[in-house]
VODODO-231144 format. One record per residue (C-alpha): residue in three letters; chain; x, y, z. Coordinates in nm, 3 decimals, always signed. Each point is the difference from the previous one (the first is absolute). Example, Ala and Ser with C-alpha at 12.3 -4.5 7.8 and 13.67 -1.06 7.14 Angstrom:
BEGIN
{atom "ALA","A",{+1.230,-0.450,+0.780}}
{atom "SER","A",{+0.137,+0.344,-0.066}}
This chain:
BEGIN
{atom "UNK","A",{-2.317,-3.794,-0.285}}
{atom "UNK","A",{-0.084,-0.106,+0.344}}
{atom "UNK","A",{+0.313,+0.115,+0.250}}
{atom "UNK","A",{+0.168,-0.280,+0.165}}
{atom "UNK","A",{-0.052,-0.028,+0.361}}
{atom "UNK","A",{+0.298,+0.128,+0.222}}
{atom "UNK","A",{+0.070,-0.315,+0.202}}
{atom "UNK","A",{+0.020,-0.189,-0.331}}
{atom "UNK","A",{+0.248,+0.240,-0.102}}
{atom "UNK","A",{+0.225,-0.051,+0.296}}
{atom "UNK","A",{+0.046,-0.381,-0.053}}
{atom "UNK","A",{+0.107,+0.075,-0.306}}
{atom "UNK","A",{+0.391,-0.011,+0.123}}
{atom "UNK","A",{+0.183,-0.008,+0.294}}
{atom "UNK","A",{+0.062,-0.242,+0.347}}
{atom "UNK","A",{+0.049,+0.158,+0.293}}
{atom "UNK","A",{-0.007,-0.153,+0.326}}
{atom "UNK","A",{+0.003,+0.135,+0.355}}
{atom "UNK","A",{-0.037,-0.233,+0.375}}
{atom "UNK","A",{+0.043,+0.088,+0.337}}
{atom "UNK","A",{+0.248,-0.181,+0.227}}
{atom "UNK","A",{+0.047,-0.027,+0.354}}
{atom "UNK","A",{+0.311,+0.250,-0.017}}
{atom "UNK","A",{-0.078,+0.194,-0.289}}
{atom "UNK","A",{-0.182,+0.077,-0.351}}
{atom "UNK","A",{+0.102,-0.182,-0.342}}
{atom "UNK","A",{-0.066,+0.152,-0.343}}
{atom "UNK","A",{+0.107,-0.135,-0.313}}
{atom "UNK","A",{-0.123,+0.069,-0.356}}
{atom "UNK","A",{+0.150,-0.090,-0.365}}
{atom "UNK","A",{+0.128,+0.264,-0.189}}
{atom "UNK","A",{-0.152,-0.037,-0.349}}
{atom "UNK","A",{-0.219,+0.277,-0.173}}
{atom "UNK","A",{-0.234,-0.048,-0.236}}
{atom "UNK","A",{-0.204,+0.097,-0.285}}
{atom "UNK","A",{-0.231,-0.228,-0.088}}
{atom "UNK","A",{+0.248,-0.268,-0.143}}
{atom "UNK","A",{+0.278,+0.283,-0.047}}
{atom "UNK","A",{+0.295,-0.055,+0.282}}
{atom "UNK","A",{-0.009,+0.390,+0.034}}
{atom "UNK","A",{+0.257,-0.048,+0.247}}
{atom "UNK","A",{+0.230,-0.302,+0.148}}
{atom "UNK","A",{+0.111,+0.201,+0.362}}
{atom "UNK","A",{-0.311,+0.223,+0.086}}
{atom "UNK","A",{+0.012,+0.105,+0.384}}
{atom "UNK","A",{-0.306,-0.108,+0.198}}
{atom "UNK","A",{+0.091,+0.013,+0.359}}
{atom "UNK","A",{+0.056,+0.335,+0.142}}
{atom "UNK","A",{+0.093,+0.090,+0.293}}
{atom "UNK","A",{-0.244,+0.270,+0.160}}
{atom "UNK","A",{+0.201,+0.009,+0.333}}
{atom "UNK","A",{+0.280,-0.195,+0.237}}
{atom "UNK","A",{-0.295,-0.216,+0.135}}
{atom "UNK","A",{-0.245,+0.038,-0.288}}
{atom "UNK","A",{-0.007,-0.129,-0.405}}
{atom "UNK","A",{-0.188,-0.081,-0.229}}
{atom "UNK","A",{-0.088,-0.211,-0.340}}
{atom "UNK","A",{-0.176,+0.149,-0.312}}
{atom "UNK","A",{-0.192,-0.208,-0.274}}
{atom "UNK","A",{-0.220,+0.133,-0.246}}
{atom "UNK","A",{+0.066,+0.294,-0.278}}
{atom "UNK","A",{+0.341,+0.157,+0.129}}
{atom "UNK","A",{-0.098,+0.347,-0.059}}
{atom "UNK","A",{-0.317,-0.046,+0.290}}
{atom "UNK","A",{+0.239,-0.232,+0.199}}
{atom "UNK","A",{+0.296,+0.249,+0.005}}
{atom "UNK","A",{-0.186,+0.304,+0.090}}
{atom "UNK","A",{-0.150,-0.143,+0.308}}
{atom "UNK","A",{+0.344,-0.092,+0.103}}
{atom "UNK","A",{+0.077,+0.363,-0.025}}
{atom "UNK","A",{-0.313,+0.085,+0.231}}
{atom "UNK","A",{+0.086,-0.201,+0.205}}
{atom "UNK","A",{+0.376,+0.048,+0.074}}
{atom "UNK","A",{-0.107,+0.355,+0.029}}
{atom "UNK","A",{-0.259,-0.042,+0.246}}
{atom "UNK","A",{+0.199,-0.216,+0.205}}
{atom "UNK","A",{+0.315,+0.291,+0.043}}
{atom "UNK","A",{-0.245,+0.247,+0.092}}
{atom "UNK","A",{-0.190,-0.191,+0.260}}
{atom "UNK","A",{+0.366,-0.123,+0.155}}
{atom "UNK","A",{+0.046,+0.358,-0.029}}
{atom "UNK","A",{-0.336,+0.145,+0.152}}
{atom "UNK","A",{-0.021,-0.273,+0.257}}
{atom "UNK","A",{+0.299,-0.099,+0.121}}
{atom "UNK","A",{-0.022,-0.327,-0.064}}
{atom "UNK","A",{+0.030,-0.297,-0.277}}
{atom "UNK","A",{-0.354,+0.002,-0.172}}
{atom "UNK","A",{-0.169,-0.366,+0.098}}
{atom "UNK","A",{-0.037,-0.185,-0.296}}
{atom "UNK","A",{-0.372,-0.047,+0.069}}
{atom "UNK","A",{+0.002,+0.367,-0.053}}
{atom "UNK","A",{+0.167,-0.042,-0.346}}
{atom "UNK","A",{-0.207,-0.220,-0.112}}
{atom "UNK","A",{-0.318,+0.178,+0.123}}
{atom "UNK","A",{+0.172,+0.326,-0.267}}
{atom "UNK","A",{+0.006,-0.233,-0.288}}
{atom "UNK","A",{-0.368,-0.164,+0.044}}
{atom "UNK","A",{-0.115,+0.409,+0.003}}
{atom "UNK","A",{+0.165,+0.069,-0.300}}
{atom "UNK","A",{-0.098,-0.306,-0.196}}
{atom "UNK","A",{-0.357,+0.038,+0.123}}
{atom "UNK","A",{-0.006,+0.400,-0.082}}
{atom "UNK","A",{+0.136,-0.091,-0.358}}
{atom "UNK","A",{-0.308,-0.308,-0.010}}
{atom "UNK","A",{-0.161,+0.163,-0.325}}
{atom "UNK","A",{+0.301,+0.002,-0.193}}
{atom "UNK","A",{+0.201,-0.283,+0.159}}
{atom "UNK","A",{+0.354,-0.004,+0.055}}
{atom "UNK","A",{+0.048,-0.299,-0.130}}
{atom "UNK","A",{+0.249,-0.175,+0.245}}
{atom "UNK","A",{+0.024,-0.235,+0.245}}
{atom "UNK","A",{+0.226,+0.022,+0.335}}
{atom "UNK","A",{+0.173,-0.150,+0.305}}
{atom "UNK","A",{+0.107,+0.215,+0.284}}
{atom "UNK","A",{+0.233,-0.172,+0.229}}
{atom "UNK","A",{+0.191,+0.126,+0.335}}
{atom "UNK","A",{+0.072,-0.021,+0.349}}
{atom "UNK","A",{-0.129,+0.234,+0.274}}
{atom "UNK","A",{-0.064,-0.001,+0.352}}
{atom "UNK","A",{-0.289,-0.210,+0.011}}
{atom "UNK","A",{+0.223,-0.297,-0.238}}
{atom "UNK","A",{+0.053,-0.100,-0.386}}
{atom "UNK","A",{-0.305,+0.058,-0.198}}
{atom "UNK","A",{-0.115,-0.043,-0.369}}
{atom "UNK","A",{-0.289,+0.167,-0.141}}
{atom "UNK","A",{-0.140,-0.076,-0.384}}
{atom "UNK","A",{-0.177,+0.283,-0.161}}
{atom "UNK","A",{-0.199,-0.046,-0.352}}
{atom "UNK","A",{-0.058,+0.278,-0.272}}
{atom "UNK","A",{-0.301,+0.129,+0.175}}
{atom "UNK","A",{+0.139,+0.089,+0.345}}
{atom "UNK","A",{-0.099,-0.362,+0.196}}
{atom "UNK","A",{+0.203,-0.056,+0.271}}
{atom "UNK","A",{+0.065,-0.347,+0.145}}
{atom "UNK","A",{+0.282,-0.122,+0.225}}
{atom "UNK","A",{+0.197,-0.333,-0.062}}
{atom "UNK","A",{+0.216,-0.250,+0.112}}
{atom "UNK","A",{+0.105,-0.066,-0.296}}
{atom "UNK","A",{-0.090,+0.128,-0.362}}
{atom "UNK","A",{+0.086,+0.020,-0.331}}
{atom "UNK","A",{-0.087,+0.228,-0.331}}
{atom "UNK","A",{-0.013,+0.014,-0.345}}
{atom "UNK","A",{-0.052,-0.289,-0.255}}
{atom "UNK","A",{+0.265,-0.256,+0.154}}
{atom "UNK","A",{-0.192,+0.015,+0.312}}
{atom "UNK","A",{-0.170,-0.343,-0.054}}
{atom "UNK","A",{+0.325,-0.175,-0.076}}
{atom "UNK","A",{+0.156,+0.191,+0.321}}
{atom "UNK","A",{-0.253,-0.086,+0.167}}
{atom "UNK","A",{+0.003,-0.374,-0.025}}
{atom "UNK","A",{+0.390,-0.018,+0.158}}
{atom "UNK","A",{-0.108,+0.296,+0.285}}
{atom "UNK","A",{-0.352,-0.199,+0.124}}
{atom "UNK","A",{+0.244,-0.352,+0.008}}
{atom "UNK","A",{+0.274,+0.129,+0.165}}
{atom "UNK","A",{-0.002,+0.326,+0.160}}
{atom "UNK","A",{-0.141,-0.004,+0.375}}
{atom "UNK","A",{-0.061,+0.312,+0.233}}
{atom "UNK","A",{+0.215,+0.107,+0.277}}
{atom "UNK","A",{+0.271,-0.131,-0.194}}
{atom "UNK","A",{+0.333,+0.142,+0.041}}
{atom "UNK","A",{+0.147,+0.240,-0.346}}
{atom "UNK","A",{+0.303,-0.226,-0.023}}
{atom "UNK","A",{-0.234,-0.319,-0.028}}
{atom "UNK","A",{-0.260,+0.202,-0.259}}
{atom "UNK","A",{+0.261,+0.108,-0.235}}
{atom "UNK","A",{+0.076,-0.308,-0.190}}
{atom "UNK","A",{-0.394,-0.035,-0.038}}
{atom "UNK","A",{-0.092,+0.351,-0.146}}
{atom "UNK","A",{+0.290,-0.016,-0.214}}
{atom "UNK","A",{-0.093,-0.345,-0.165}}
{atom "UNK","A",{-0.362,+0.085,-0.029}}
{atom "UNK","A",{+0.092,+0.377,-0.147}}
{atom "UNK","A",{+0.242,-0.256,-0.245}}
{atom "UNK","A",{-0.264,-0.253,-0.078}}
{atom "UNK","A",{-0.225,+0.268,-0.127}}
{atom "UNK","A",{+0.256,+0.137,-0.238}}
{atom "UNK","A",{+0.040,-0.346,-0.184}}
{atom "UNK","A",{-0.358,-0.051,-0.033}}
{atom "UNK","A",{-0.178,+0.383,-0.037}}
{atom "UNK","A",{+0.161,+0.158,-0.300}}
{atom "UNK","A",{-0.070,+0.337,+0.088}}
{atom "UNK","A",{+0.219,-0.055,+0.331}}
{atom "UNK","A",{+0.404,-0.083,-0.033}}
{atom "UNK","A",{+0.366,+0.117,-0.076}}
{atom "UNK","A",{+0.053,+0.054,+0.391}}
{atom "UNK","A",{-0.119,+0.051,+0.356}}
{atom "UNK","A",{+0.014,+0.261,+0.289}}
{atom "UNK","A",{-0.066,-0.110,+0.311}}
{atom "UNK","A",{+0.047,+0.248,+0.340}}
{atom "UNK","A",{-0.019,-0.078,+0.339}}
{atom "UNK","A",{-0.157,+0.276,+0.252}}
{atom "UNK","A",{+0.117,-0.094,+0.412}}
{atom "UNK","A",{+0.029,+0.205,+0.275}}
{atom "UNK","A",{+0.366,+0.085,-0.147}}
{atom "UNK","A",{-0.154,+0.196,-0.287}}
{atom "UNK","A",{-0.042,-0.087,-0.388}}
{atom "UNK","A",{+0.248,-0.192,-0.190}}
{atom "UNK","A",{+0.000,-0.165,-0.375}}
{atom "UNK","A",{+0.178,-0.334,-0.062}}
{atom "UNK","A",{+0.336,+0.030,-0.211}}
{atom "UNK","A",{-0.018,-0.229,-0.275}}
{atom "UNK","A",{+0.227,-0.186,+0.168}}
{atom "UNK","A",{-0.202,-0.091,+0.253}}
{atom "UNK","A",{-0.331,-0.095,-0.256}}
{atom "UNK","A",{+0.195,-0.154,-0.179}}
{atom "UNK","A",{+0.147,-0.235,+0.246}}
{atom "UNK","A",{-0.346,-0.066,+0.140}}
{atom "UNK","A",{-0.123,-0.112,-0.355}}
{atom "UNK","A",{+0.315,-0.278,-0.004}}
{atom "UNK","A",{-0.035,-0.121,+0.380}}
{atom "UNK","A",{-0.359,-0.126,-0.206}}
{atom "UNK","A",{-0.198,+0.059,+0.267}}
């Protein structure tokens, strides 16, 4: 039997989105997990923050996608600590492509957005199984990408400000969770300024989903 290839296997679940504003970073991902057509789980985490100015989204197998998280939040405490300073979330990024790439004959077979404000702005970066590094304007993962993709590329423009991008990633993060059946239940979204990392209540998603924007 022929292994599947690892990039197939990450679209087998998951949406996760992430775009960079004029005043900040946007992350949002739905928070089913699956197994093949098993709902293994209907609230699985898949932003985490790293840092006050740093997060980041997870799609993929969880075990892979979890333990970078770990590596990373790690990484990013001792270089605060050994530097004096915030690490820059090209930096981050930079960690994750090693690892991926180091691990490229047994994949870790997971897909990720790293998301964050520093002092040189917002930024976004998109990193596949094998270590590739790419930054973004705005991005999305997992097999509800497509879908998520057809409200972002309409509607979302750059430089926009994180109060006018909301109601988009929300609706296209919601879109792909009536059409991709291995995305739903709920959403995440969290918003990375200059004021530090913050998750939206469900108060505040859910009042974004009625205004029907």
């Amino acid at each position: 039997m022929i292994p599947e290839k690892p990039n197939k296997l990450v679209l087998r679940g998951t949406t996760t989105v992430g775009v960079v504003c004029k005043d900040g970073v946007i992350l949002s991902s739905d928070t089913r997990v699956t197994m093949g057509t098993f709902v293994a789980h209907k609230k699985g985490k898949k932003i985490y923050k790293i840092d006050e100015h740093l997060a980041m989204t997870i799609s993929g197998t969880v075990a892979d996608a979890q333990w970078t998280v770990d590596i990373l939040k790690a990484n990013a405490q001792l270089y605060k600590l050994n530097v004096g300073r915030p690490m820059p979330v090209k930096t981050a990024s930079r960690l994750i492509a090693n690892l991926l790439f180091s691990a490229r004959y047994a994949p870790l077979i997971t897909q990720i957005l790293v998301g964050g404000v520093d002092d040189s702005g917002p930024h976004v970066f998109m990193l596949d199984p094998f270590g590739s590094l790419t930054e973004e304007k705005c991005v999305a993962t997992g097999s509800g990408s497509p879908i998520a993709y057809g409200v972002l590329e309409d509607k979302f423009k750059e430089d926009m400000p994180v109060s006018q991008a909301l109601p988009i990633i929300v609706r296209a993060v919601n879109s792909a969770m009536k059409r991709d059946s291995a995305s739903g239940d709920s959403f995440d979204v969290a918003v990375i300024s200059k004021e530090g990392f913050r998750e939206l209540t469900p108060e505040e998603k859910k009042k974004i989903l009625e205004s029907g924007s």
